[in-house]
MMTF fields as JSON, N, C-alpha, C and O atoms, coordinates in Angstrom:
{
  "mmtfVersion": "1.0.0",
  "mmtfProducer": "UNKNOWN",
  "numBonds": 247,
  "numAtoms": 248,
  "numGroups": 62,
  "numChains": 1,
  "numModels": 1,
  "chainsPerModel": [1],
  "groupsPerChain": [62],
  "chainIdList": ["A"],
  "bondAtomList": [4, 2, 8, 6, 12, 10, 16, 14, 20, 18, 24, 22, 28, 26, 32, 30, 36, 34, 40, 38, 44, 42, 48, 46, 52, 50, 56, 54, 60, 58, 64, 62, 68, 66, 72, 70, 76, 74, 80, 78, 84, 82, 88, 86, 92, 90, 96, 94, 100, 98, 104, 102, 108, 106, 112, 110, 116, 114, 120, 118, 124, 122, 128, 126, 132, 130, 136, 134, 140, 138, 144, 142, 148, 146, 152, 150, 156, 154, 160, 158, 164, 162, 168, 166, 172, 170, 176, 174, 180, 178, 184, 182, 188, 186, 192, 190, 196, 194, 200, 198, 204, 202, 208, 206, 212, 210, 216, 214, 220, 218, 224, 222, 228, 226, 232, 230, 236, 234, 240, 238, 244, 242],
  "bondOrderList": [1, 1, 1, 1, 1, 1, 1, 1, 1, 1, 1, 1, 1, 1, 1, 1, 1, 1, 1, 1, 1, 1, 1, 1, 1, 1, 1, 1, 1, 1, 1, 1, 1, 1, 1, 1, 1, 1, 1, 1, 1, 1, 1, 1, 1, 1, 1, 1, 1, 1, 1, 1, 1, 1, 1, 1, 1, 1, 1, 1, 1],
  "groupList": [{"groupName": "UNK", "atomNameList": ["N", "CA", "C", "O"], "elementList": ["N", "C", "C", "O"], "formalChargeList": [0, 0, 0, 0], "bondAtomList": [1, 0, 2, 1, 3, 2], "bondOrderList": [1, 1, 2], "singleLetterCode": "X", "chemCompType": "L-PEPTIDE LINKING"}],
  "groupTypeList": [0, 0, 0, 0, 0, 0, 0, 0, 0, 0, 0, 0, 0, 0, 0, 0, 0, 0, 0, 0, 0, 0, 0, 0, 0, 0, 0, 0, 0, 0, 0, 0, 0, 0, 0, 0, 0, 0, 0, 0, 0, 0, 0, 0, 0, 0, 0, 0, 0, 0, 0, 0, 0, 0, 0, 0, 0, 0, 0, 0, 0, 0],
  "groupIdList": [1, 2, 3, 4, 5, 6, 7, 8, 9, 10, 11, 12, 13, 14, 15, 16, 17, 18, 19, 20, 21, 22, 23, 24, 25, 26, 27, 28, 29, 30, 31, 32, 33, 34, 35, 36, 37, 38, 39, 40, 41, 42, 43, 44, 45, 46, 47, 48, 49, 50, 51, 52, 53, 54, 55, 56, 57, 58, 59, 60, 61, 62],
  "secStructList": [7, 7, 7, 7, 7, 3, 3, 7, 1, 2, 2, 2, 2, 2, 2, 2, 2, 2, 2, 7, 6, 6, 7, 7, 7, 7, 2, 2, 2, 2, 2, 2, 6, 6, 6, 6, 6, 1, 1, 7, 3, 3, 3, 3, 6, 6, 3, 3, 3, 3, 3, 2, 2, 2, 2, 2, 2, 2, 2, 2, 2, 7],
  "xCoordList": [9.183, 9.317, 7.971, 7.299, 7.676, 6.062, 6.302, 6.639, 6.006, 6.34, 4.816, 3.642, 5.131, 4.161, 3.041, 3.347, 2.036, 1.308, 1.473, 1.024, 2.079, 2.362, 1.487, 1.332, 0.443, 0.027, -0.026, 0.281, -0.577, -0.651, -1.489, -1.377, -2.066, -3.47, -4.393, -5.508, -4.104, -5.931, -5.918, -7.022, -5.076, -5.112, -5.75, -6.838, -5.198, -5.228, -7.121, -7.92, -7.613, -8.851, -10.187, -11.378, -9.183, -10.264, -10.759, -11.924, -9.506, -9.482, -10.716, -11.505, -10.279, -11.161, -12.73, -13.722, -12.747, -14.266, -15.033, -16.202, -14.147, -14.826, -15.25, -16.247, -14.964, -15.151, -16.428, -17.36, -16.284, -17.083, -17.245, -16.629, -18.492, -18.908, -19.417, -19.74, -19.467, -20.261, -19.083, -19.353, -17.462, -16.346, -16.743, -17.633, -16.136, -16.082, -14.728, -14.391, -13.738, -12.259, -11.904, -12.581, -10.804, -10.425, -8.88, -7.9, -8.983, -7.426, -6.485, -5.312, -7.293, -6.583, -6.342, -5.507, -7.08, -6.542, -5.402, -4.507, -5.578, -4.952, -3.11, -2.212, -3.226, -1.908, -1.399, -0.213, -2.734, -1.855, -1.72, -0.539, -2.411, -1.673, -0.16, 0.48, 0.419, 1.6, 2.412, 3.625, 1.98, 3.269, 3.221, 4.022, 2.123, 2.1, 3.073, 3.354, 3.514, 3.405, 3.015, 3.612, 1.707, 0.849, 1.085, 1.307, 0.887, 1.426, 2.404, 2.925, 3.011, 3.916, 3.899, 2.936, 5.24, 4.745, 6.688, 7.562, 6.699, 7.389, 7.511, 6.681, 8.005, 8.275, 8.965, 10.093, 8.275, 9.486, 9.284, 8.552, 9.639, 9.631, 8.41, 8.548, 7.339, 6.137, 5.029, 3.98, 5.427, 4.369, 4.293, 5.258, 3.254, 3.359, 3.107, 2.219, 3.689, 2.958, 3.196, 4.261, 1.69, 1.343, 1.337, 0.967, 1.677, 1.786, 0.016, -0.482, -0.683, -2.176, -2.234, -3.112, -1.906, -2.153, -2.072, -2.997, -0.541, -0.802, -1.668, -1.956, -2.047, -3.207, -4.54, -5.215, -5.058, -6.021, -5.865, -6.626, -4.956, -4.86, -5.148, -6.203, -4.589, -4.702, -6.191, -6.646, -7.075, -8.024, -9.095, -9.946, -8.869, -9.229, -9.344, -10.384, -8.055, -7.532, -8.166, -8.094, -8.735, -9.68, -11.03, -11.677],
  "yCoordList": [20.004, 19.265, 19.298, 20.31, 18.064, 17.867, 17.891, 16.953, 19.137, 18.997, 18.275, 18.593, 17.632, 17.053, 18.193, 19.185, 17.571, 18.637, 18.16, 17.047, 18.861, 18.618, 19.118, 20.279, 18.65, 19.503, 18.922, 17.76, 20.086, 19.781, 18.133, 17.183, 18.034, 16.937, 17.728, 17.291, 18.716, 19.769, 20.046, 19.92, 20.483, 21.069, 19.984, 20.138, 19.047, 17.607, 17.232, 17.031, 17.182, 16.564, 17.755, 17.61, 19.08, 19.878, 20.2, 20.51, 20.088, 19.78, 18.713, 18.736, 17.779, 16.152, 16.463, 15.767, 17.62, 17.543, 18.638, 18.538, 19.6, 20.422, 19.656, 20.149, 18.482, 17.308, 17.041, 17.189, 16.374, 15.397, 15.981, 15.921, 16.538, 17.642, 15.993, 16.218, 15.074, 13.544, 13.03, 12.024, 13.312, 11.979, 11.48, 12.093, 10.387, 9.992, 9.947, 9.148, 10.601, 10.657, 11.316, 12.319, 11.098, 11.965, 12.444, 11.787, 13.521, 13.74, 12.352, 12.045, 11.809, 10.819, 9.63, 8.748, 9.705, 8.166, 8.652, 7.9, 9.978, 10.48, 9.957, 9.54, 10.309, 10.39, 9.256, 9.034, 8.227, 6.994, 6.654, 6.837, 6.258, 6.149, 6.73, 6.273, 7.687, 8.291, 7.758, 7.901, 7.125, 6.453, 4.992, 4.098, 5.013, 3.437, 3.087, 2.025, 4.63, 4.494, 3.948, 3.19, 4.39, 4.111, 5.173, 5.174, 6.081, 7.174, 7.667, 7.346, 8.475, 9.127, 10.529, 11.209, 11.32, 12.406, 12.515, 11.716, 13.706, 14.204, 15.097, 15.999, 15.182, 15.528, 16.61, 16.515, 17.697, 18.822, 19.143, 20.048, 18.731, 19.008, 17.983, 16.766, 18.663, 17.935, 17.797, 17.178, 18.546, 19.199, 17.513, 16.969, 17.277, 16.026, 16.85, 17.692, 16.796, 16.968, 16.112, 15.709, 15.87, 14.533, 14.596, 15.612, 13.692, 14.034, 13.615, 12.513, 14.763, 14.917, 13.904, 13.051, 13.854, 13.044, 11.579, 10.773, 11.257, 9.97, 9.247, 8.055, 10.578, 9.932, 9.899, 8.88, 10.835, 10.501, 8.629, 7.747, 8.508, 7.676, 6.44, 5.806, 6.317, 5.164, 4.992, 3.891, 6.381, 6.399, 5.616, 4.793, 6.043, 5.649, 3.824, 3.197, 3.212, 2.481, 1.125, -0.085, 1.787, 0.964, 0.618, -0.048],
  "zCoordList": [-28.261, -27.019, -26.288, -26.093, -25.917, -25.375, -23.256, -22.533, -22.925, -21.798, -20.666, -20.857, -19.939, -19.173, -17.825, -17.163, -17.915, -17.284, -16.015, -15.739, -15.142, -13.636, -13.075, -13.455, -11.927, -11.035, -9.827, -9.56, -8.816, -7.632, -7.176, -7.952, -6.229, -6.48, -5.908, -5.625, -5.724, -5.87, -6.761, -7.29, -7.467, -8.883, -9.608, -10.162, -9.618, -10.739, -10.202, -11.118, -8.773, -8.705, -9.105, -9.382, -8.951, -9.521, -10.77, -11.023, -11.817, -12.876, -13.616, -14.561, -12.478, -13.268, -12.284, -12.501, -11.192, -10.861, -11.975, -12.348, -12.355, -13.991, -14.804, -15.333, -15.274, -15.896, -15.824, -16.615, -14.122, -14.076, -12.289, -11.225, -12.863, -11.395, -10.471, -9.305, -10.728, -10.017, -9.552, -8.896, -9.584, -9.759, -8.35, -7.761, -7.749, -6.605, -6.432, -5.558, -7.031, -6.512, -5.718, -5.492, -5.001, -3.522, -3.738, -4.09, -3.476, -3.199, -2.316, -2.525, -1.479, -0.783, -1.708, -1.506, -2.628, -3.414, -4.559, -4.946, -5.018, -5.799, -5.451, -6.182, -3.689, -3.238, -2.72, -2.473, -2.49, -2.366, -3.923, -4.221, -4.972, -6.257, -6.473, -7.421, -5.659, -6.134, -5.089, -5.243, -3.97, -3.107, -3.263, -2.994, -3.744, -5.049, -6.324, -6.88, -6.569, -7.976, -8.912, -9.676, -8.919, -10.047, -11.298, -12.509, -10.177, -11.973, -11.774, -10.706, -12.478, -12.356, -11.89, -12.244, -10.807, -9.613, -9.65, -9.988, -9.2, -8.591, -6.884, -6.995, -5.79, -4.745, -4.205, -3.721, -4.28, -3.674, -1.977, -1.577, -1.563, -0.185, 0.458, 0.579, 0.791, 1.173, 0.047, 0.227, -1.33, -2.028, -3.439, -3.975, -3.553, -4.657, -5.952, -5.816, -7.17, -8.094, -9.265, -9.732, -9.732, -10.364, -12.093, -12.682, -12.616, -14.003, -14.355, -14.123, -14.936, -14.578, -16.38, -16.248, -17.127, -18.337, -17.82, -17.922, -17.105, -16.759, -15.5, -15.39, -14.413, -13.512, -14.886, -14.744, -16.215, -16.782, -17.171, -16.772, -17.823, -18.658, -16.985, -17.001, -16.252, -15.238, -14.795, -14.485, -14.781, -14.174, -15.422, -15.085, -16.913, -18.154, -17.94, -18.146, -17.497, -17.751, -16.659, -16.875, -15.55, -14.653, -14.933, -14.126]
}
């Protein structure tokens, strides 16, 4: 069973700034993409957490 990598969106932009110490991504776009649904996220209370494969693949995908 292939479980999905959930994370926070600090988690998820810090992740992609290890990457790419240059990104110009923001936690703020991260989170409008998820009340967009652009990618796919889940909601527990106030807390977003983002399925971090499918924000790669969207960000890939621009």
């Amino acid at each position: 069973m292939n479980l999905p990598r959930m994370r926070s969106i600090r988690q998820a932009l810090e992740m992609i700034k290890e990457e790419d110490p240059n990104s110009c991504l923001t936690s703020y776009y991260i989170r409008d993409l998820c009340k967009k649904n652009k990618v796919r996220h889940i909601k527990s209370g106030t807390k977003i957490m983002v399925n971090y494969d499918d924000l790669l693949k969207f960000i890939s995908e621009k």
